[in-house]
Backbone as JSON Lines, residues from 0, in Angstrom:
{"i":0,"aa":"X","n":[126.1,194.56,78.58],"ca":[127.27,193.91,78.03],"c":[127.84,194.79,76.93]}
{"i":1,"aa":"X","n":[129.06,194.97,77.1],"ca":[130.0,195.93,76.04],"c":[130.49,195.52,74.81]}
{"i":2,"aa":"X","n":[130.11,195.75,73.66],"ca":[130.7,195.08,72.07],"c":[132.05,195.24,72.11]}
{"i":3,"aa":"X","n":[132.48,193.96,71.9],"ca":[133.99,193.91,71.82],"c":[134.34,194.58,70.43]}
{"i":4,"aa":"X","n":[134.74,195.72,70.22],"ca":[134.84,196.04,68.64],"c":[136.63,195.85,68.61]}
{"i":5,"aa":"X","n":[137.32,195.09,68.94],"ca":[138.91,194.46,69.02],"c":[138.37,193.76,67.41]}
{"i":6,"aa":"X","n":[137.78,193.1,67.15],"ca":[137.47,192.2,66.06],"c":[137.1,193.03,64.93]}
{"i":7,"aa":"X","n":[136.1,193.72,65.13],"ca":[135.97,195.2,64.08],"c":[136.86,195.29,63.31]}
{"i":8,"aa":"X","n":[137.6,196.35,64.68],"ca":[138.77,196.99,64.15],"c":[139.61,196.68,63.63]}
{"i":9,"aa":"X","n":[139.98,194.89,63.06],"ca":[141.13,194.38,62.68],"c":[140.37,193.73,61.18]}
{"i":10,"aa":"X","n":[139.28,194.14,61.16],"ca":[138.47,193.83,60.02],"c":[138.41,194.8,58.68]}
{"i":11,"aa":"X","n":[138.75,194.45,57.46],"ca":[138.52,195.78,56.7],"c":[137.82,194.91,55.32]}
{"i":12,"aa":"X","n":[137.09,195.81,55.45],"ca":[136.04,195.71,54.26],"c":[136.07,196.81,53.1]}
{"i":13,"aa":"X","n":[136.65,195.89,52.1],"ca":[136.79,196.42,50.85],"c":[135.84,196.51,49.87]}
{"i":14,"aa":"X","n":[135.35,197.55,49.33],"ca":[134.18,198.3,48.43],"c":[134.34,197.12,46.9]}
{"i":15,"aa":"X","n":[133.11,196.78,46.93],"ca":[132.79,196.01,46.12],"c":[131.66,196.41,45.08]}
{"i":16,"aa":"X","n":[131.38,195.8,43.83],"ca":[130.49,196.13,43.1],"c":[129.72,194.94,42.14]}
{"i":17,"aa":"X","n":[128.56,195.11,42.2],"ca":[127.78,194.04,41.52],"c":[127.56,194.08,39.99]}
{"i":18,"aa":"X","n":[126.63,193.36,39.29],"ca":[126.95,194.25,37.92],"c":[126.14,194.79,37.99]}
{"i":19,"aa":"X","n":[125.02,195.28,39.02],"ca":[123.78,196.1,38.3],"c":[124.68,197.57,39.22]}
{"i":20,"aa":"X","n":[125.66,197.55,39.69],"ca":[126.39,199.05,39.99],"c":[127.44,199.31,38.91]}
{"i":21,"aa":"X","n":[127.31,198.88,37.84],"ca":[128.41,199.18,36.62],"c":[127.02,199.48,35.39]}
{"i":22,"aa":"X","n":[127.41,200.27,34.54],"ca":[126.65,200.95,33.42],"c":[128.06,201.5,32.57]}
{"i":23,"aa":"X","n":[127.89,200.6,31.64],"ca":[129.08,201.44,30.31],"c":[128.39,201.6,29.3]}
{"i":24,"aa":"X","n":[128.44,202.85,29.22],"ca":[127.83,203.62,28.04],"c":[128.49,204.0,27.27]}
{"i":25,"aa":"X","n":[127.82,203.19,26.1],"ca":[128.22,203.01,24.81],"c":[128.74,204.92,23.72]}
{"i":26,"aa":"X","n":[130.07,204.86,23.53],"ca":[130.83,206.0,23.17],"c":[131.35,205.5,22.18]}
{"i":27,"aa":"X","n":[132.09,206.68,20.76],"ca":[133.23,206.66,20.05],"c":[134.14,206.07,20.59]}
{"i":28,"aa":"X","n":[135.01,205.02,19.78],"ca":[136.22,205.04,20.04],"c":[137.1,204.54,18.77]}
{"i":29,"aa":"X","n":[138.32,205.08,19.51],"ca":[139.26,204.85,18.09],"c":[139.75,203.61,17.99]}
{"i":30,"aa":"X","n":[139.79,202.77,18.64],"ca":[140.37,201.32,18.79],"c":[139.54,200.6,18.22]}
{"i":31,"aa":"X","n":[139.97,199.86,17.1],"ca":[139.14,199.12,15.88],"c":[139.37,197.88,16.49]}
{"i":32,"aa":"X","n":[137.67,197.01,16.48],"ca":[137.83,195.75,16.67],"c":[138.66,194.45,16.41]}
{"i":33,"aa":"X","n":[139.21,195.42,15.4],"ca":[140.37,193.86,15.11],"c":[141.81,194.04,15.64]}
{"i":34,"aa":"X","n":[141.83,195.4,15.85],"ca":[142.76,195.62,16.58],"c":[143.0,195.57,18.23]}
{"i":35,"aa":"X","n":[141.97,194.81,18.72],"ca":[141.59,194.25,20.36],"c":[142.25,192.82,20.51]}
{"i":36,"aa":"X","n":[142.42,192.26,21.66],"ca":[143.41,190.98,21.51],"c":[142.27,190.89,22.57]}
{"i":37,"aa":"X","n":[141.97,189.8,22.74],"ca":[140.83,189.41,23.72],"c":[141.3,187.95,24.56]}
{"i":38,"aa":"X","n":[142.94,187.47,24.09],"ca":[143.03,186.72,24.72],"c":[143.19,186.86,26.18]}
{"i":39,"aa":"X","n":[143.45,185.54,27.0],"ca":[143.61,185.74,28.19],"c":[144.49,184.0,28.39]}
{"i":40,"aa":"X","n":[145.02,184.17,29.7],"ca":[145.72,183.52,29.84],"c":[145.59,182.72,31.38]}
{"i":41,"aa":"X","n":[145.1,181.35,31.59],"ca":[144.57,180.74,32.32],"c":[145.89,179.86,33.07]}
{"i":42,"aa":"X","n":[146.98,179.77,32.38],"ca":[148.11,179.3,33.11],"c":[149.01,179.85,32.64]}
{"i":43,"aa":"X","n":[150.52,179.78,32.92],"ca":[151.55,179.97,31.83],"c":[151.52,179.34,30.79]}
{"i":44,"aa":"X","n":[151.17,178.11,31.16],"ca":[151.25,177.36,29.47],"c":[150.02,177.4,28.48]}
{"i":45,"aa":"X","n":[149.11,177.9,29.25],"ca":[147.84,177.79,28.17],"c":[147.15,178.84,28.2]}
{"i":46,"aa":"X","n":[147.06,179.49,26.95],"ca":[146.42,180.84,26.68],"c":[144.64,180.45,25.99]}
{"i":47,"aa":"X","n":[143.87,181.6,26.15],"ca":[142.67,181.28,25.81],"c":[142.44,182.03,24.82]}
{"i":48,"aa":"X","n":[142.03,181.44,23.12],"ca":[141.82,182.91,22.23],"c":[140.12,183.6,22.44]}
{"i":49,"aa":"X","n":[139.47,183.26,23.9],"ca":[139.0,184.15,23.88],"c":[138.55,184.25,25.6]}
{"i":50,"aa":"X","n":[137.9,185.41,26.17],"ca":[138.39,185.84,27.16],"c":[136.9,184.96,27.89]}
{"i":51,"aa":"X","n":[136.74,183.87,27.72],"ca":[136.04,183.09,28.77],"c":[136.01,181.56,29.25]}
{"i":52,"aa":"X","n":[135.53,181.45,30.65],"ca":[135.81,180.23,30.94],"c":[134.22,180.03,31.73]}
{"i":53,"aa":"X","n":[133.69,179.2,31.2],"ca":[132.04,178.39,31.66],"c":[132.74,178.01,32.68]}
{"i":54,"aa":"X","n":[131.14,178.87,34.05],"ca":[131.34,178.51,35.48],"c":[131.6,177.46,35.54]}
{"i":55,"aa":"X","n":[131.96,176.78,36.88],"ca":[131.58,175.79,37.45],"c":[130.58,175.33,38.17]}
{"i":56,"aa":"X","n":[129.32,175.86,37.43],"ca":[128.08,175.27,37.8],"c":[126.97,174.37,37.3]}
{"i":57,"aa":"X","n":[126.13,173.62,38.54],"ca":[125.58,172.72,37.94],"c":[124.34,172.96,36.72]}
{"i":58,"aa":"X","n":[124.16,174.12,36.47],"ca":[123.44,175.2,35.78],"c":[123.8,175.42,34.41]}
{"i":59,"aa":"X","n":[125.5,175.47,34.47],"ca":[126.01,176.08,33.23],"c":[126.94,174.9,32.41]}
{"i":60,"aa":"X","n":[127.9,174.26,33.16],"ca":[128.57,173.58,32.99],"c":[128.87,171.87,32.74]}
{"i":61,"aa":"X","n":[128.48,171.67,31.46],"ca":[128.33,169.85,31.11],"c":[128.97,169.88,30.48]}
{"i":62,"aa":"X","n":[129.32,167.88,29.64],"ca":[129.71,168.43,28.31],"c":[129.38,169.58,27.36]}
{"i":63,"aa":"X","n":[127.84,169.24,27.26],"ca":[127.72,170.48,25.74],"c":[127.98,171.75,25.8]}
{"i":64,"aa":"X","n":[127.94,172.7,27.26],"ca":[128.78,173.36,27.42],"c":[130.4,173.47,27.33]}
{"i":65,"aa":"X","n":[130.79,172.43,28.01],"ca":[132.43,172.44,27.62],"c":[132.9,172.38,26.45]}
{"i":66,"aa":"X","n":[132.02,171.16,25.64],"ca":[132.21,171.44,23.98],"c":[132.43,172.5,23.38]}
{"i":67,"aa":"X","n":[131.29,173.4,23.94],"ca":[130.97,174.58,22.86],"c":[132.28,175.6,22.65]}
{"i":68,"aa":"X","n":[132.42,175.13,24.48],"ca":[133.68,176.47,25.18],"c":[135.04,175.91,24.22]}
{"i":69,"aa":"X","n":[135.51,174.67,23.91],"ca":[136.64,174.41,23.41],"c":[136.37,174.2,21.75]}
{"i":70,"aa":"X","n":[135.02,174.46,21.28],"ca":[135.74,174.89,19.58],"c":[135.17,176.32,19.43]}
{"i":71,"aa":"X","n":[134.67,177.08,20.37],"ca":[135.45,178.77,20.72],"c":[136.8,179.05,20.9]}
{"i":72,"aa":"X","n":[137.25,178.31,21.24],"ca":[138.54,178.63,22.04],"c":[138.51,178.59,23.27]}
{"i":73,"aa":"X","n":[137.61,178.51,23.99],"ca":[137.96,179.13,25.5],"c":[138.0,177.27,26.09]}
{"i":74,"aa":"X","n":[137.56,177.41,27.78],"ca":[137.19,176.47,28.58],"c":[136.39,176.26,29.58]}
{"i":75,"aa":"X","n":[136.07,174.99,29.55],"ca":[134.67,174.86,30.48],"c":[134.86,173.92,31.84]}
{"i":76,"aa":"X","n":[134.81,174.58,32.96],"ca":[135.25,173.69,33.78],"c":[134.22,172.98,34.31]}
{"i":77,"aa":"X","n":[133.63,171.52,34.46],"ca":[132.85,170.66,34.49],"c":[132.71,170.87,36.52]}
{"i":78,"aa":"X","n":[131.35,171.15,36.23],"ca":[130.88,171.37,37.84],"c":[131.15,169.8,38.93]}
{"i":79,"aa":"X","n":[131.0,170.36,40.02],"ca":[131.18,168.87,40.62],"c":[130.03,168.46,41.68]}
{"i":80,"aa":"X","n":[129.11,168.9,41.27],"ca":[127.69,168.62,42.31],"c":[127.26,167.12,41.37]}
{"i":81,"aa":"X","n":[128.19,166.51,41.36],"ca":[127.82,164.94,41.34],"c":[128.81,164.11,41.29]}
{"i":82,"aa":"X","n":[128.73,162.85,41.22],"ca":[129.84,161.79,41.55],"c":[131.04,161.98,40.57]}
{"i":83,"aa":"X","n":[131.54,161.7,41.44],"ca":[132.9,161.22,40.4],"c":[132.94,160.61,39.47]}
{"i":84,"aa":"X","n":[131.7,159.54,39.44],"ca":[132.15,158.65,37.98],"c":[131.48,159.33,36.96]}
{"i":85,"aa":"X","n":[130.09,160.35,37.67],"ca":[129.23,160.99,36.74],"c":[130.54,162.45,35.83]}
{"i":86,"aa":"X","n":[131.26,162.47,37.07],"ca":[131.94,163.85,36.06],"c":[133.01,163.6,35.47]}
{"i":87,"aa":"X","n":[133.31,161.95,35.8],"ca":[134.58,161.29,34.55],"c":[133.89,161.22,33.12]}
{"i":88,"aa":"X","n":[132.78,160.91,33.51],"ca":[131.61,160.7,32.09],"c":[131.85,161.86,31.07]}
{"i":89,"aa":"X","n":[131.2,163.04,31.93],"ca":[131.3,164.24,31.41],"c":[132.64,164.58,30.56]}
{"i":90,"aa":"X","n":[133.73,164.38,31.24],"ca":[134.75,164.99,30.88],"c":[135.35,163.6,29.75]}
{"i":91,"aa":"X","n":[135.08,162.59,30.05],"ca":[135.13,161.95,28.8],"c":[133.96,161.84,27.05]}
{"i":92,"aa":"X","n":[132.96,162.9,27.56],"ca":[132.41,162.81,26.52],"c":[133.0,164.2,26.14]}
{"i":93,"aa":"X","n":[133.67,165.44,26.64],"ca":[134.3,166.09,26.03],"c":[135.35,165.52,25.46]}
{"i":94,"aa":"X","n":[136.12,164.89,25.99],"ca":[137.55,164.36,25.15],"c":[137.25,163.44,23.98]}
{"i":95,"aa":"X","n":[135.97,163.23,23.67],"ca":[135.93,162.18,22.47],"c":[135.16,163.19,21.41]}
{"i":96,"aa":"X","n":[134.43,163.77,21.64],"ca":[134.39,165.27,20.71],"c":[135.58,166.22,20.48]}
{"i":97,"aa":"X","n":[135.65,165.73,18.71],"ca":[136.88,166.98,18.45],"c":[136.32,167.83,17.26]}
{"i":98,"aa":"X","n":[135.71,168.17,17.24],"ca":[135.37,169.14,16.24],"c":[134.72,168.61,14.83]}
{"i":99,"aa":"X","n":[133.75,167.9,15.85],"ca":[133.02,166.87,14.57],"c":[133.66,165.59,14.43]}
{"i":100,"aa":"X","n":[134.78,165.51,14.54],"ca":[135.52,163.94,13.99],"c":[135.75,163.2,15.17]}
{"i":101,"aa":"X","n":[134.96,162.32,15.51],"ca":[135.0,161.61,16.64],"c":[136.04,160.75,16.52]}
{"i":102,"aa":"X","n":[137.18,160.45,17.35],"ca":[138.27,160.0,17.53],"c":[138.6,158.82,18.45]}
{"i":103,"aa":"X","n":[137.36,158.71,18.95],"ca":[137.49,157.54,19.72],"c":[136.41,156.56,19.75]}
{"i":104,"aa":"X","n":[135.56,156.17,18.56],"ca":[134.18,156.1,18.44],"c":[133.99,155.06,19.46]}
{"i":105,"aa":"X","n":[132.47,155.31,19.93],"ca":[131.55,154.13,19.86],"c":[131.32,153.24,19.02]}
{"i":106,"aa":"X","n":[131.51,151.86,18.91],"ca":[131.51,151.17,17.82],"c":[130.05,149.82,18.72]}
{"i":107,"aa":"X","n":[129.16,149.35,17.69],"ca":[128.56,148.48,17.72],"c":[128.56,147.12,17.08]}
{"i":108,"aa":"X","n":[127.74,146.16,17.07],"ca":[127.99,144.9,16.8],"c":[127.04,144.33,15.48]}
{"i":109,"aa":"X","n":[127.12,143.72,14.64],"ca":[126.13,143.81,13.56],"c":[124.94,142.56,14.3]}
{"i":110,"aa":"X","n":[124.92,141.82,15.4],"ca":[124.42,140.98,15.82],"c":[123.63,141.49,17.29]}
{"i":111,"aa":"X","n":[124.09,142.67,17.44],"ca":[123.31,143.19,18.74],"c":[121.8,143.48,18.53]}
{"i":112,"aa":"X","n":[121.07,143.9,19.48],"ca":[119.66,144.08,19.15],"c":[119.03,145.41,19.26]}
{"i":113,"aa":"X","n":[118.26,145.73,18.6],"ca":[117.73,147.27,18.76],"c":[117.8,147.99,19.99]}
{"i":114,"aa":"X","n":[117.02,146.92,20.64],"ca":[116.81,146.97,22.24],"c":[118.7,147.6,22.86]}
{"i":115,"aa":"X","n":[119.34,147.15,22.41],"ca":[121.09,146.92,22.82],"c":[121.26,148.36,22.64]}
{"i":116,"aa":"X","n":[120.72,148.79,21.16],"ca":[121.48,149.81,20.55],"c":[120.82,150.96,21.16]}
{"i":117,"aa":"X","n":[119.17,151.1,21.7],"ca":[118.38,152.09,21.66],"c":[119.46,152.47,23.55]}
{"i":118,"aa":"X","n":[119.32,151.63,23.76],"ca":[120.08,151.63,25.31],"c":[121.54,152.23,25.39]}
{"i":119,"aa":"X","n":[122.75,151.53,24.36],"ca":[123.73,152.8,24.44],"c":[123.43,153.57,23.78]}
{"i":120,"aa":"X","n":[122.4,154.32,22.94],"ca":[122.4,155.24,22.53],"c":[121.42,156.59,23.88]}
{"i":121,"aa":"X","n":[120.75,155.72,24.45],"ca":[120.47,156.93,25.61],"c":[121.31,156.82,26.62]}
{"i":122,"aa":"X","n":[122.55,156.11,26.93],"ca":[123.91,156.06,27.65],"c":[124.65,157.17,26.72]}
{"i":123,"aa":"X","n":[124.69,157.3,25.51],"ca":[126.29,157.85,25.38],"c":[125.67,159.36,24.91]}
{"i":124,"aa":"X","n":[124.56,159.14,24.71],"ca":[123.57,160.46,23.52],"c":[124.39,160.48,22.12]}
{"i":125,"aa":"X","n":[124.45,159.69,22.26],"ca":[124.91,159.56,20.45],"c":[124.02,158.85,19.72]}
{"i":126,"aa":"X","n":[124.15,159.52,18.35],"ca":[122.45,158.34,17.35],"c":[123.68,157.91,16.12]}
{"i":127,"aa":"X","n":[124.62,157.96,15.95],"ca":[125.24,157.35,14.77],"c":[126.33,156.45,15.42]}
{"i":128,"aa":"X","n":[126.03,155.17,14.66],"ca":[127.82,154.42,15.85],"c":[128.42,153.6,14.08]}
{"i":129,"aa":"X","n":[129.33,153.53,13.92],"ca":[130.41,152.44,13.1],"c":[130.25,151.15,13.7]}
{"i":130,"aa":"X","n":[129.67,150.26,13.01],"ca":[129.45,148.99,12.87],"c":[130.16,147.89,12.64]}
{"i":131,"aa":"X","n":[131.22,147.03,13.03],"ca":[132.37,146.35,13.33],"c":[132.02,144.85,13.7]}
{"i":132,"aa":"X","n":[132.71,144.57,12.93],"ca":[132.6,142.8,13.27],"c":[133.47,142.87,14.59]}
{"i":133,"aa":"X","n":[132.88,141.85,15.38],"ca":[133.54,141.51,16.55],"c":[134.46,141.28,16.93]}
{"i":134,"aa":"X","n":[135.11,140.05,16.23],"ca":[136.65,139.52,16.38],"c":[137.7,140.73,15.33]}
{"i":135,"aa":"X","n":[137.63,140.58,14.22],"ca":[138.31,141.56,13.26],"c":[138.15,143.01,13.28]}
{"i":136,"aa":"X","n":[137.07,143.56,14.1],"ca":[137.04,144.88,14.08],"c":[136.43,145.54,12.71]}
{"i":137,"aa":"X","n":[136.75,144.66,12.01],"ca":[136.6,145.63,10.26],"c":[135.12,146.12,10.4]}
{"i":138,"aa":"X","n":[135.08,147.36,9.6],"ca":[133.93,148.3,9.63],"c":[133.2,147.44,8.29]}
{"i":139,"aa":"X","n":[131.91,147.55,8.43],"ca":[130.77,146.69,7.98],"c":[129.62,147.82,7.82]}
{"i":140,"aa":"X","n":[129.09,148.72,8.29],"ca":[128.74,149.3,8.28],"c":[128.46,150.81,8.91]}
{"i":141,"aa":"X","n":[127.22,151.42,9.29],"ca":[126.96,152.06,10.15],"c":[125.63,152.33,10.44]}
{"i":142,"aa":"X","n":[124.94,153.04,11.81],"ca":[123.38,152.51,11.72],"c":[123.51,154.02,12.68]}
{"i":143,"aa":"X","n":[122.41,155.06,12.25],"ca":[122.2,156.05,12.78],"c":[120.63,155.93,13.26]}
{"i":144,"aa":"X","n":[120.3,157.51,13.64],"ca":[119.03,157.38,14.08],"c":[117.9,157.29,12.73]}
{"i":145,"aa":"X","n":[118.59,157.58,12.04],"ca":[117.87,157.86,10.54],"c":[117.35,156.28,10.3]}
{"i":146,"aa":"X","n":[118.48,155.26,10.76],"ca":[118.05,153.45,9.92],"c":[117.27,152.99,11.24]}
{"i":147,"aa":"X","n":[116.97,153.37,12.53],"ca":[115.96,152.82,13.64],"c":[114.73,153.78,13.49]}
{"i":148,"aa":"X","n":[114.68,154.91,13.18],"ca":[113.75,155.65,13.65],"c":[112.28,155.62,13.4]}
{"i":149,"aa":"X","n":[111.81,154.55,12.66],"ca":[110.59,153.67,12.52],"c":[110.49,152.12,12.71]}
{"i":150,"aa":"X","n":[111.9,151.78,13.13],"ca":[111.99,150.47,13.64],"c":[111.13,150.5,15.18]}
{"i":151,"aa":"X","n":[110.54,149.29,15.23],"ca":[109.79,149.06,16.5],"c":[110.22,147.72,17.19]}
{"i":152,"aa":"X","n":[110.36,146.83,16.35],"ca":[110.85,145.39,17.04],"c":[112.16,145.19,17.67]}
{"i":153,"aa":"X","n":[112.21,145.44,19.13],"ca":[113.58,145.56,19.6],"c":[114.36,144.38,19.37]}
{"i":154,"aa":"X","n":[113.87,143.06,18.95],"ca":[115.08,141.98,19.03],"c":[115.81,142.23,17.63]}
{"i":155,"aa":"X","n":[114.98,143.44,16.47],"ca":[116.0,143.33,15.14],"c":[117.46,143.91,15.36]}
{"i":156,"aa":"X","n":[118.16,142.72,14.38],"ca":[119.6,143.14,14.62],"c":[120.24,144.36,14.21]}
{"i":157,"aa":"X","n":[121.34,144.69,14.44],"ca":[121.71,145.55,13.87],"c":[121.59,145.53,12.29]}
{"i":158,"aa":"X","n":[122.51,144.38,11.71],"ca":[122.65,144.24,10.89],"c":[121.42,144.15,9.73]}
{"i":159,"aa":"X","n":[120.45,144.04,10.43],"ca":[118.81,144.29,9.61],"c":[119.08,145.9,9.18]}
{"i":160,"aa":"X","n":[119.52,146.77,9.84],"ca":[118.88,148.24,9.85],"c":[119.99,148.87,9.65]}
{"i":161,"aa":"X","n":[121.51,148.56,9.61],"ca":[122.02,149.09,8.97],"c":[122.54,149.45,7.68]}
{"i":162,"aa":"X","n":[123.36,150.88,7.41],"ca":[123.72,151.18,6.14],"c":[124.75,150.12,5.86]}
{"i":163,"aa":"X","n":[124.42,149.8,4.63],"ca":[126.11,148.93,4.37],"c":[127.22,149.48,2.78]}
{"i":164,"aa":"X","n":[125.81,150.33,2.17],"ca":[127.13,150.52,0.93],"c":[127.06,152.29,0.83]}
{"i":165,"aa":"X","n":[127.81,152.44,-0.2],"ca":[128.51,153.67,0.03],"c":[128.8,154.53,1.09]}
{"i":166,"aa":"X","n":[129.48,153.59,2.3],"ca":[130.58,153.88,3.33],"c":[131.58,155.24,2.63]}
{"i":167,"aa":"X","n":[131.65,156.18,3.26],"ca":[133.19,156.93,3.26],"c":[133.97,156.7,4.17]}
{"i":168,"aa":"X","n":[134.96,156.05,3.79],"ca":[136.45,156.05,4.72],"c":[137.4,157.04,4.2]}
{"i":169,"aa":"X","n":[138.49,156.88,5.35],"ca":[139.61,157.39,4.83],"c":[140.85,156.42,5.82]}
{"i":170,"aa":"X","n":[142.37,155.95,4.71],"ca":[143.07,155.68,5.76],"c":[143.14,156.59,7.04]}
{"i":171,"aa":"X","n":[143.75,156.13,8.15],"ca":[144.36,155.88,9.17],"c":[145.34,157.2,9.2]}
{"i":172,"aa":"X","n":[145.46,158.2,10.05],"ca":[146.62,159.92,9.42],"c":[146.47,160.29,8.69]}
């Protein structure tokens, strides 16, 4: 039987390289580091101030990766080797991280129970929540991992174990 090389021949294979076939060796140069622009540019409208974007793998790419990538500057694109609701999660626990100042908090109940709290706190991975009366919302306190972390009796309330005075606020803008 005769190899059809018709298919071959309409085939072209372009020379490729891995990184262990690249070696840059380190030389003089006159181009001063601050004088390098390292941005890059991921759409027209959105530039990156720095020249990376976290794979899309299930390896590399979560929130705490995406976090890291957006107060670098760059971006992290959230892998998709899991459900949809798992990578709405993800991408909503990036959007509620802004650079330390959480903007959309988790808020708890001063009447909930340890048991309540120890549970969204291994749901959201957060150990500090703002403490809010129910109907009014008004902040009352706050209860981190610092006010449970020798608590043992899950039915104690919040309001047993949280901080209540010298709160820092600030208005609202």
């Amino acid at each position: 039987m005769a190899l059809d090389t018709s298919v071959m021949d309409r085939m072209t294979i372009a020379e490729a390289y891995a990184f262990d076939d690249v070696l840059l060796v380190p030389a003089y140069s006159t181009v001063l580091p601050n004088a390098t622009d390292t941005r890059s540019r991921l759409t027209r409208e959105i530039a990156l101030n720095i020249p990376l974007i976290a794979a899309a793998m299930d390896t590399v790419t979560e929130a705490p990766m995406a976090i890291a990538m957006a107060q670098a500057g760059g971006i992290g694109v959230v892998h998709k080797n899991m459900t949809a609701e798992e990578q709405a999660e993800q991408v909503r626990r990036v959007k509620r991280f802004e650079s330390g100042m959480v903007v959309n908090p988790v808020m708890v109940h001063p009447d909930q129970t340890l048991a309540e709290l120890r549970a969204i706190t291994a749901q959201t991975r957060i150990s500090g929540f703002p403490v809010v009366e129910r109907e009014s919302r008004r902040l009352v306190g706050i209860v981190t991992n610092r006010d449970t972390r020798f608590a043992s009796d899950p039915n104690l309330r919040v309001y047993e174990l949280m901080t209540r005075e010298n709160l820092v606020t600030a208005p609202v803008g």
